[in-house]
N, C-alpha and C positions, 0 to 999 in steps of 0.2 A: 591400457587407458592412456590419453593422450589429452593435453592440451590445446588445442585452438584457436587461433582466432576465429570468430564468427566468418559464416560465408552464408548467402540468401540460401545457398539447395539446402543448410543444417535444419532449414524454418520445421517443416516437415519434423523429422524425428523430436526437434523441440517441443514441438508441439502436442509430441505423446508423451514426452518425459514429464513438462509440465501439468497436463490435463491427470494423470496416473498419479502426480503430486498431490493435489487439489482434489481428488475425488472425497465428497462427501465431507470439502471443507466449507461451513456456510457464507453464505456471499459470492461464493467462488465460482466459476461454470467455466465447461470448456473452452479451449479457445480454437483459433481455427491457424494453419500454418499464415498464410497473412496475418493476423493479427499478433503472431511471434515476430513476423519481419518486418511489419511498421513499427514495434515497439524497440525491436534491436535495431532499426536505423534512426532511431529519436524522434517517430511521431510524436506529436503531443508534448514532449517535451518541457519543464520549463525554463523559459529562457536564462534564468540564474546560470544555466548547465553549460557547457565546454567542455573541448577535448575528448570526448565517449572513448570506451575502448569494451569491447563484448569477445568474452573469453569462453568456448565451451570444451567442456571434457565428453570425448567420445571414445565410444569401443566397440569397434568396428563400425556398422553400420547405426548403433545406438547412441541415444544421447543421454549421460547421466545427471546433468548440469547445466547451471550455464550461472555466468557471474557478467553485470552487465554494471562499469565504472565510468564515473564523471566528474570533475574540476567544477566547484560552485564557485561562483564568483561573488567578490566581499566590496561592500559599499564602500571600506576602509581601504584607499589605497596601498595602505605598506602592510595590508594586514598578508599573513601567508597563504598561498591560498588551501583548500580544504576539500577534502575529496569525498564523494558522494556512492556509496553502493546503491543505485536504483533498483536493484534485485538481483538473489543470489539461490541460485537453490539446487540441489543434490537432490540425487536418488536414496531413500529411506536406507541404511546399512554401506553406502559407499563414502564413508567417512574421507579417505584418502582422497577422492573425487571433488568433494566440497572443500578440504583445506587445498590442494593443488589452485581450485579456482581463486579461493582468497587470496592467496600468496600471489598469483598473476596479477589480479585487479590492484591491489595495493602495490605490487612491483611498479605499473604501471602510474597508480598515481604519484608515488615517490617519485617518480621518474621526470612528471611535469611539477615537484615540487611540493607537493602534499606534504605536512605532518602530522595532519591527523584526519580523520572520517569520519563521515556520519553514515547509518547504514537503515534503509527501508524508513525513510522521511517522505510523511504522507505526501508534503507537496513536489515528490520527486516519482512515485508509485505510478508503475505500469497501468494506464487506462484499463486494461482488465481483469485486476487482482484490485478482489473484494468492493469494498464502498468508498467514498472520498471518507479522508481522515484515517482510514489505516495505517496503522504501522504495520509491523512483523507479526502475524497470527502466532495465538499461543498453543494451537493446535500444530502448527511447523515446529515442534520442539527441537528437531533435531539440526535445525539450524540458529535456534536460539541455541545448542551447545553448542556447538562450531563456536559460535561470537564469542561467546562466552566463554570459552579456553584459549581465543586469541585475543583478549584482553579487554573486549566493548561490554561497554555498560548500560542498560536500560535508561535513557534518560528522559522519555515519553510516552504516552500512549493514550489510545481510548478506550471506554470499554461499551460494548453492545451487547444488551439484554434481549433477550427474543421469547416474544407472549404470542404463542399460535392461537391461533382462533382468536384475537384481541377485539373483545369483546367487554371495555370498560363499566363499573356499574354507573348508576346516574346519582350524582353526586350531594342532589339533594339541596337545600335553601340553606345556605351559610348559617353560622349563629348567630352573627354580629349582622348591625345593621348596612347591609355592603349590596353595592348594582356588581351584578356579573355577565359581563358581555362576552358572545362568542363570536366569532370572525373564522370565517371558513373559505382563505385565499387558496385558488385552484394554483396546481403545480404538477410536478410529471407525472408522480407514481398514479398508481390505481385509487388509491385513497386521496381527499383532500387536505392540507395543512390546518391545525386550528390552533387559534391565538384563545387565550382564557384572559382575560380583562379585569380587574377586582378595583370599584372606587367606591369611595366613600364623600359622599358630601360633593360631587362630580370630578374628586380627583383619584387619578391612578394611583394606589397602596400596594397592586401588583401584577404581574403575566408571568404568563408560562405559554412559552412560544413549542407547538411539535408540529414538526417537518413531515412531510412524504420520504419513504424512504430511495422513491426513484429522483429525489432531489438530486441523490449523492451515488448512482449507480445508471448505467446504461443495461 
């Protein structure tokens, strides 16, 4: 096994390492070799980012990983600057494989300065891993151990509930004496957005705003 820098012809076996990562993780779907190698040359990107450096571990013709690092940059001039894991991920059981990655990227950001990391920060997430607002899936455990025995701490997240066949009951006439307005704004996904409006005496007491889920996924 070997370390790496990224090269365009790696996209290809990425792209089965990845896709054989993600099988049957939700939100998740294959990706295509292009879509590995606009993401390893910083499509999308955001612009906070600097410096990249994309580290993959290979054997022989296989790919078991890949660690892809970046320099955020701080509104605070003197502040130091802080390095960013955009994605990191290992083959299930190649333990060796995933810390070699880390040790690069992190070598790496040390290098331009870094002393400390953030790792799989939604606003930094590969345009196609999962939904917008992601972090690090709790179903990738074995890269939440990785983190976690080299020192990173959980300090975000979201969490997504999933109702098949959602199919809500109808809610019926309030108790209280209250107008209830629906508002049904079109947006990407299949489904359209609904705002729920609660006033009393012609003023708003409360909403509840729910999105399309193609808001935040291509």
């Amino acid at each position: 096994m070997q370390i790496e820098a990224y090269r365009p012809e790696m996209a290809p076996a990425l792209a089965d390492s990845y896709n054989d990562l993600v099988a049957g993780l939700p939100y998740c779907h294959p990706v295509s070799a292009e879509q590995i190698a606009a993401a390893a040359d910083g499509a999308d990107a955001d612009d906070r980012l600097h410096s990249d450096a994309v580290f993959v571990a290979m054997r022989g013709d296989a790919a078991l990983g890949m660690a892809h690092v970046a320099l955020e940059s701080s509104e605070e001039p003197d502040a130091a600057p802080r390095g960013a894991i955009r994605f990191l991920w290992y083959t299930r059981g190649q333990r060796p494989a995933g810390q070699a990655l880390l040790e690069a990227g992190e070598e790496h950001l040390r290098a331009q300065g870094a002393r400390s990391a953030i790792a799989f920060h939604q606003d930094y997430r590969y345009p196609f891993y999962h939904i917008g607002h992601a972090y690090l899936s709790d179903r990738l455990e074995h890269i939440h151990a990785l983190l976690g025995m080299n020192g990173y701490q959980r300090c975000a997240g979201e969490v997504y509930l999933r109702w098949p066949d959602y199919r809500p009951p109808a809610p019926g006439e309030p108790p209280l004496p209250l107008e209830v307005r629906l508002e049904w704004p079109p947006g990407r996904g299949d489904l359209p957005g609904l705002t729920v409006r609660v006033l009393r005496d012609g003023e708003e007491v409360g909403v509840c705003v729910n999105l399309s889920l193609g808001e935040f996924t291509d």
